[in-house]
C-alpha positions in Angstrom: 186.4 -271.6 43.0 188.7 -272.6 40.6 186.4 -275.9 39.7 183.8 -272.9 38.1 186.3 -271.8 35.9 187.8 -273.3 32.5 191.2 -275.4 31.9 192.2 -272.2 30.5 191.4 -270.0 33.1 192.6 -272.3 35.5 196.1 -272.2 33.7 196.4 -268.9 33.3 195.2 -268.5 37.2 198.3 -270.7 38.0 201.2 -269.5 35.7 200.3 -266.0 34.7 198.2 -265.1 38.2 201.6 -264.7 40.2 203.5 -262.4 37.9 200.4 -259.9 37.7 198.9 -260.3 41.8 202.3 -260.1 43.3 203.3 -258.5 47.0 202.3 -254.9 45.8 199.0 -255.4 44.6 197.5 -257.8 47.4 199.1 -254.6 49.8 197.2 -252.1 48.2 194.1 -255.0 48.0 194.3 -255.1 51.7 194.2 -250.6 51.6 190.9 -250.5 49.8 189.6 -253.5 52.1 190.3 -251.3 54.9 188.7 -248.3 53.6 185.7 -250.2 52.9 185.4 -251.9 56.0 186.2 -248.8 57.9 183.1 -246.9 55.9 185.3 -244.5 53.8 184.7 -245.6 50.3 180.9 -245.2 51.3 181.1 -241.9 52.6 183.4 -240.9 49.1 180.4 -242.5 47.2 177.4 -240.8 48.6 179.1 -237.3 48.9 180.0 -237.7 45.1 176.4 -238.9 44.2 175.4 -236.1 46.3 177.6 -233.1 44.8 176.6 -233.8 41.4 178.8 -236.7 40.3 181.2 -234.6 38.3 184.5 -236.4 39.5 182.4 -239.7 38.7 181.5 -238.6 35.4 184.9 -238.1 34.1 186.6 -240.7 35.3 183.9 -243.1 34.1 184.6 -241.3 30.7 188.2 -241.7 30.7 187.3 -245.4 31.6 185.2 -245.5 28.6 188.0 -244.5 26.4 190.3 -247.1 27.4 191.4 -249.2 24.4 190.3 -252.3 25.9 186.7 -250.9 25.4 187.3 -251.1 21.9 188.4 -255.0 21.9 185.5 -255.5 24.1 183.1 -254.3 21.8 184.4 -256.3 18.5 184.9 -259.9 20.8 181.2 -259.2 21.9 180.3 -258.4 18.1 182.1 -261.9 17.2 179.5 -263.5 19.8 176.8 -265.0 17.5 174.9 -266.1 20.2 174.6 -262.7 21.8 171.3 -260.6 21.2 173.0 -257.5 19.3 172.1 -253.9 20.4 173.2 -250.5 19.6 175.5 -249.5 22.1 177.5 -252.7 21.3 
């Protein structure tokens, strides 16, 4: 993979990777693997899509209020190249 990815990337992947994906997270990684593989996080999905998507709604809105959101939006409105549209 890392011959798709920029010198910058790569670096980062390299130097900064290993401080931030560290024992703990790749533990909790291999959790939600297991729930996935076992069918759990299926059966979550559909009963929430099912039961009216409340639980999905707000924490897809609390999501939405993140700050990076916000730095998102002005680095994609620094994007000359990108089509601009109104929800951006």
């Amino acid at each position: 993979m890392r011959r798709l990815i920029s010198d910058t990337a790569k670096w980062g992947e390299l130097t900064v990777g290993p401080k931030i994906v560290d024992h703990a997270v790749k533990k909790r990684m291999r959790v939600a693997l297991r729930e996935i593989r076992s069918g759990k996080f299926a059966r979550e999905f559909i009963q929430e899509m099912n039961t009216g998507q409340a639980h999905y709604a707000k924490i897809l809105h609390k999501a939405e209020e993140h700050p990076i959101e916000e730095v998102g939006a002005r680095l994609r409105g620094l994007m000359s190249w990108k089509v601009k549209t109104k929800s951006h």
